[in-house]
C-alpha positions as CSV (number, residue, x, y, z in Angstrom):
1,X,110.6,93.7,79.4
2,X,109.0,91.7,76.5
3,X,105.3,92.7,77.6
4,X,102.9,95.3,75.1
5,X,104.1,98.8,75.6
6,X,102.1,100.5,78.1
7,X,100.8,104.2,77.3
8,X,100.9,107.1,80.4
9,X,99.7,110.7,79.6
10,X,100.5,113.6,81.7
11,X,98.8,115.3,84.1
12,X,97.6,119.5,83.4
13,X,100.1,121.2,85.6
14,X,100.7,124.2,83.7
15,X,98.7,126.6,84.6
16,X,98.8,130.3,84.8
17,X,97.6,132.1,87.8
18,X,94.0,131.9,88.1
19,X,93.3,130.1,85.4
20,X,92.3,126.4,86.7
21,X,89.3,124.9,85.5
22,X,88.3,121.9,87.5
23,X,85.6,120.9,84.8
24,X,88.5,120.8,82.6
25,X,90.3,119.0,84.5
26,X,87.7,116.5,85.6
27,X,86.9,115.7,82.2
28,X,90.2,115.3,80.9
29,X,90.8,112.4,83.7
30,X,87.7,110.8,82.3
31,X,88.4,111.2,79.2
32,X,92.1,109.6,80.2
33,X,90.4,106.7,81.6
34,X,88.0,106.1,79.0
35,X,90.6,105.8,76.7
36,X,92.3,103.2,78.6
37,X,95.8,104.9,79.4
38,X,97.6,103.0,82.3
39,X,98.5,105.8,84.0
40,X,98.9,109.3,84.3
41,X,101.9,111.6,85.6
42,X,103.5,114.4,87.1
43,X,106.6,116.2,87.0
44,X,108.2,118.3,89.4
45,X,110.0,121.7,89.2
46,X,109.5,124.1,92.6
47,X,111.2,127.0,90.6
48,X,110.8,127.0,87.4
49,X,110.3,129.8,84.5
50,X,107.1,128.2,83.5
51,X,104.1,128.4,85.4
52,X,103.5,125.0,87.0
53,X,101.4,123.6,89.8
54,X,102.7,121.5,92.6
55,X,102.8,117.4,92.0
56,X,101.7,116.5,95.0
57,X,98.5,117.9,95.0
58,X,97.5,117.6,91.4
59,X,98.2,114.0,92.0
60,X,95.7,113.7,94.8
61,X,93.2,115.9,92.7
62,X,93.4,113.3,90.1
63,X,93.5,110.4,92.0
64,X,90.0,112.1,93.4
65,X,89.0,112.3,90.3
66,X,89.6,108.9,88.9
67,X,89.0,105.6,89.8
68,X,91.2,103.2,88.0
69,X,93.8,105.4,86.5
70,X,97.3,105.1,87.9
71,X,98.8,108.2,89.5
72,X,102.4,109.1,89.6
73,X,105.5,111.6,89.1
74,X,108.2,111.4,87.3
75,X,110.1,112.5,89.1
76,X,110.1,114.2,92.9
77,X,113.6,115.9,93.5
78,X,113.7,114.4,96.8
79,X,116.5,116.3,98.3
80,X,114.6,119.1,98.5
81,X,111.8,117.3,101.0
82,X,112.1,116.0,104.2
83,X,112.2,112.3,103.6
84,X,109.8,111.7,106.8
85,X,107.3,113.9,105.8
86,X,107.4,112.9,102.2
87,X,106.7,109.0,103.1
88,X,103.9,109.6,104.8
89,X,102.2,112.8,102.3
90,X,102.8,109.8,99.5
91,X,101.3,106.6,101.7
92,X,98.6,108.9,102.7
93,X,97.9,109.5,98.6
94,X,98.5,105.7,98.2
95,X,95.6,104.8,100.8
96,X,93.5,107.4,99.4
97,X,93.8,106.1,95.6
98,X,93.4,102.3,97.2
99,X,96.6,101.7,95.9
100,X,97.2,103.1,92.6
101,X,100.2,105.3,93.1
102,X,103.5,105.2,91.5
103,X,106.2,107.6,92.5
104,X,109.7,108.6,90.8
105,X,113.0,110.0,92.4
106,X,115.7,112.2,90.9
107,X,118.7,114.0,92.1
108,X,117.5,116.7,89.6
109,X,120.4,119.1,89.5
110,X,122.3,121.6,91.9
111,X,121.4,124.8,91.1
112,X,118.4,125.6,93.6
113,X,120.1,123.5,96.0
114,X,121.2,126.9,98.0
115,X,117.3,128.0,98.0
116,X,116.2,125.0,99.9
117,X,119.1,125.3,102.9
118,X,120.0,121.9,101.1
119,X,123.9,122.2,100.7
120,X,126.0,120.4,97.7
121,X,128.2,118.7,99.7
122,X,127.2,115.1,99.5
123,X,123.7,115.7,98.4
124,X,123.8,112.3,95.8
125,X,124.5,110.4,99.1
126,X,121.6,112.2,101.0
127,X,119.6,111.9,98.2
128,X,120.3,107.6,98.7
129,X,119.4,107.9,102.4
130,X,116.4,109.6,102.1
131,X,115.0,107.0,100.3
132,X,116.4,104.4,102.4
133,X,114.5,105.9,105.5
134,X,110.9,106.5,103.4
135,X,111.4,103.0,102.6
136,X,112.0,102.3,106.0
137,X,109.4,104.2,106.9
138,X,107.1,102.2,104.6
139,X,107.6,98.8,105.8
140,X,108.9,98.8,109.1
141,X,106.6,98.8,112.5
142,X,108.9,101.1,114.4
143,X,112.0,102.7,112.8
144,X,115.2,103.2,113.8
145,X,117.5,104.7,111.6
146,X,120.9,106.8,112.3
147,X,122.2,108.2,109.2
148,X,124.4,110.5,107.5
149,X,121.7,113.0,107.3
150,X,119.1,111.9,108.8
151,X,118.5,109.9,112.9
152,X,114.7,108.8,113.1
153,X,113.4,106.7,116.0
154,X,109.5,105.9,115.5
155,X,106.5,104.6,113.4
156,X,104.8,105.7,110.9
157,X,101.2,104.2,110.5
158,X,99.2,103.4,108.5
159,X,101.8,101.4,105.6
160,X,101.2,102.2,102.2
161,X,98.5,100.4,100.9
162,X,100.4,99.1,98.1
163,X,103.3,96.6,99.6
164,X,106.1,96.6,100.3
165,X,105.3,99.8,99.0
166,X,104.5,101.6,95.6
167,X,106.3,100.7,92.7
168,X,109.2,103.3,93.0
169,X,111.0,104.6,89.7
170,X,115.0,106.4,89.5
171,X,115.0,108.9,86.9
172,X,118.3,110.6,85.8
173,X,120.7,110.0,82.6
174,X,124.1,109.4,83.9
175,X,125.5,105.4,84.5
176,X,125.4,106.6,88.0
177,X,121.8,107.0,88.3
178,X,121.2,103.9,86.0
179,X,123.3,102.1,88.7
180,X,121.2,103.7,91.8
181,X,117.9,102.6,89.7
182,X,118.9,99.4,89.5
183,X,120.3,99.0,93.5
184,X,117.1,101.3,94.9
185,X,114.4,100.9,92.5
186,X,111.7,99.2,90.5
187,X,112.4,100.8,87.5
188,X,114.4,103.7,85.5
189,X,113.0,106.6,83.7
190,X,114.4,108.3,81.0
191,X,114.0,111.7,81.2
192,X,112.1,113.8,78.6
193,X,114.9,116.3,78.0
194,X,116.6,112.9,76.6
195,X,117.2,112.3,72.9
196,X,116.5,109.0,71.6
197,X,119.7,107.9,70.9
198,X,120.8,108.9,74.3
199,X,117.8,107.2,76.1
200,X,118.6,103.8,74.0
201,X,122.6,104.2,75.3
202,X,120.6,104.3,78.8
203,X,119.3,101.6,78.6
204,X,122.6,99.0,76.8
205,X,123.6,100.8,80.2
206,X,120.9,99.7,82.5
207,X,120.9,95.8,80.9
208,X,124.4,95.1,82.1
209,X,123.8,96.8,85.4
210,X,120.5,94.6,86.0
211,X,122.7,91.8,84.3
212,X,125.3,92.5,87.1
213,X,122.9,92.8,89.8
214,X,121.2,89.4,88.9
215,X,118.4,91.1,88.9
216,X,115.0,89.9,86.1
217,X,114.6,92.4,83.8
218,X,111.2,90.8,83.2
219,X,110.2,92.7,86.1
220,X,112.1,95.8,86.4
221,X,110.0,98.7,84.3
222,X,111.8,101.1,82.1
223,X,110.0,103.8,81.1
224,X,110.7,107.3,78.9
225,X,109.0,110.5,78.8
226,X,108.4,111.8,75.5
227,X,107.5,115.7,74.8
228,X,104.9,115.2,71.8
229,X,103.2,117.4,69.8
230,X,100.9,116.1,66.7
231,X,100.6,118.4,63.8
232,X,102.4,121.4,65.9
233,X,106.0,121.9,66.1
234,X,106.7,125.3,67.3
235,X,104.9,125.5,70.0
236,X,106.7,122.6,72.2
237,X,109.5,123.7,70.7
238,X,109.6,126.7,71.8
239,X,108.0,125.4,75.4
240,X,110.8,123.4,75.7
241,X,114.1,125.7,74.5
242,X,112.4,128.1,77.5
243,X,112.9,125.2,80.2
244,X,115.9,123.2,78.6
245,X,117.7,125.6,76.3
246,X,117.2,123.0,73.5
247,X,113.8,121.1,71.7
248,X,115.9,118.6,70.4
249,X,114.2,115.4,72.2
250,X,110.6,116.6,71.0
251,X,108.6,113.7,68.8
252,X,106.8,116.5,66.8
253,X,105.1,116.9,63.3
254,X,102.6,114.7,61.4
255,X,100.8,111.2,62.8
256,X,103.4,109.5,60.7
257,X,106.4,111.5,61.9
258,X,105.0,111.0,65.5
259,X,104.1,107.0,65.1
260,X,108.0,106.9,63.6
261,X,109.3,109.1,66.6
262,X,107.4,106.9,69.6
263,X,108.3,103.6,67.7
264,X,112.1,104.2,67.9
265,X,111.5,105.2,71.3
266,X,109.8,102.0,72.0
267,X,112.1,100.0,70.1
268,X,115.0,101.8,71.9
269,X,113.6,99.9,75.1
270,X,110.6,101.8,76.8
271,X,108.0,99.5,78.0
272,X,106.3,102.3,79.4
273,X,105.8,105.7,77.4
274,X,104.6,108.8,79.1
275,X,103.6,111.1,76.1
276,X,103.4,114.7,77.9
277,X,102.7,117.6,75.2
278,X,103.2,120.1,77.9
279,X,100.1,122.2,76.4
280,X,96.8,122.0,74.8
281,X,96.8,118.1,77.1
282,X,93.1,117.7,75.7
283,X,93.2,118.0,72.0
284,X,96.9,116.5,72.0
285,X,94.8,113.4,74.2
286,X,92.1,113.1,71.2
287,X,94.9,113.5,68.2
288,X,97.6,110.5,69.8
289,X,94.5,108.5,70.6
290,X,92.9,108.6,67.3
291,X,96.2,109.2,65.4
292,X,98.8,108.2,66.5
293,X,98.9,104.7,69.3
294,X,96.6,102.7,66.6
295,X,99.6,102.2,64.5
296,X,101.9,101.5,68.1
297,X,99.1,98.4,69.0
C-alpha cells in the first residue's frame, strides 16, 4: 500500500498475579489516544512461560476505555476456540466498540495442540474452516454449514457492526500462510518473532500471491509487529530469548538505532507497525512518541 505508515501500540497484557492497576491502565489508553495511534493490540498465548492476560478481555477493557482507538489481536490461535462461540464473543466486542475492532488469525504452532483435545491431524485445514463458518456466521441470516470439522444449522444475531465484518488479518511466516492471507483475509501480519530480512522475503512472497489472485494491493493491509525497546536492550532481550529462544528480531538501542530499525521495517513493506515493548508500555509510549515516530512522519 502506498498510504503514510500507520502506528499501533500494544496493549498491557503482562501482568503478574495481582498486580493490575486499572488507573494504569486507563490512563495509558488515554494517553494512546491522545497521541493519535491508530490502533492498539493484543496477542495471544493460553500457555505461556510469561505471565499474560487473556486477549479477549483486555480487548473489551480497552475498547471500554476508549473511544476512538482501534482494538485488535494479532493474532487468535483459532484452533484452539470453538469457531461458533468465537464469532459471536468477537461481534459482540465489535457492537460494543461501535465498530472499531480488528482481529487476527494464526495457526500458531502444534505443541499445545494435545492440551486443548485439538488433535494434529489436519489442524491447518480446520484452522481454514473455522474461519469459513465465523464468516459465515457474520454475514449470513441463517447458516448452514456441513464441514470437515464442523456441521452448524442456525443464526447468529446481531451481525457485526462492522460489515461484512471486521477487517480480518492472517499472521504466520511460511508461503503457506502468505497464500491463506491472501485467499481468506484482509491483510497479513508479520509476526514479531520475525527478522527484518525475513518479514521483507514475506512480503516479495505476498506481492506475487496478491499479483496471482488479482487481487489490489492498494487495499490489502500488511502489517508487522516490532518488539522495541528505546534506550534498553537487555531487558527485551532477555523477555524475548525466555518466549522465543532468540532476541534476534528486537529494534533496540538509541532513538537513532530505533528510527534506523522501524524505517527498514517500513521500507521492507509494513504499512502498518505495531511497536509492542512487551514491558514498561508507558514510558516506552512517551520515549517512541517523543523520540522516535517524529523522524518516521
Amino acid at each position: 500500500m502506498t498510504s503514510p505508515t500507520r502506528f499501533a501500540v500494544s496493549l498491557p497484557q503482562q501482568v503478574a498475579d495481582g498486580a493490575f492497576d486499572p488507573d494504569a491502565f486507563r490512563a495509558y489508553l488515554a494517553r494512546v489516544e491522545e497521541l493519535g495511534f491508530h490502533s492498539a493490540w493484543t496477542r495471544e498465548m493460553a500457555l505461556s512461560p510469561s505471565p499474560l492476560l487473556g486477549p479477549l478481555e483486555v480487548m473489551t477493557y480497552a475498547a471500554a476505555c476508549t473511544e476512538r482507538l482501534r482494538i485488535g489481536c494479532a493474532v487468535f490461535v483459532s484452533v484452539l476456540h470453538q469457531p461458533v462461540q468465537l464469532a459471536k464473543s468477537l461481534m459482540t466486542l465489535d457492537q460494543l466498540s461501535r465498530g472499531r475492532l480488528e482481529v487476527g488469525f494464526g495457526l500458531g504452532g502444534r505443541d499445545h495442540l494435545s492440551s486443548f483435545g485439538i488433535p494434529s491431524e489436519g489442524f491447518v485445514a480446520r484452522f481454514v474452516e473455522g474461519l469459513e463458518l465465523m464468516k459465515s456466521c457474520w454475514t449470513q441470516p441463517r447458516v448452514s454449514f456441513n464441514g470437515r470439522f464442523f456441521q452448524v444449522e442456525g443464526g447468529m444475531e446481531p451481525k457485526p457492526y462492522q460489515k461484512p465484518h471486521p477487517p480480518v488479518w492472517i499472521g504466520g511466516h511460511r508461503p503457506a500462510a502468505i497464500r491463506r492471507a491472501v485467499r481468506h483475509g484482509d491483510g497479513f501480519v508479520g509476526a514479531g518473532a520475525a527478522t527484518t530480512p525475513a518479514f521483507a522475503e514475506q512480503v516479495r512472497v505476498l506481492k506475487a500471491e496478491l499479483e496471482q489472485a488479482g487481487r489490489d494491493p492498494e487495499t490489502f493491509g500488511v502489517a508487522k509487529r516490532v518488539y522495541v525497546s528505546v534506550g534498553e536492550r537487555d531487558r527485551i532481550g532477555d523477555e524475548l530469548r525466555r518466549i522465543y529462544g532468540t532476541a534476534d528480531s528486537a529494534v533496540a538501542g538509541s532513538p537513532d538505532e530505533c528510527v534506523h530499525g522501524l524505517r527498514e521495517v517500513i521500507e521492507a513493506g509494513a504499512d502498518l507497525v505495531l511497536l509492542d515493548p512487551m514491558t514498561d508500555e508507558a514510558e516506552q509510549l512517551e520515549r517512541l512518541a517523543e523520540e522516535v515516530l517524529p523522524a518516521l512522519s
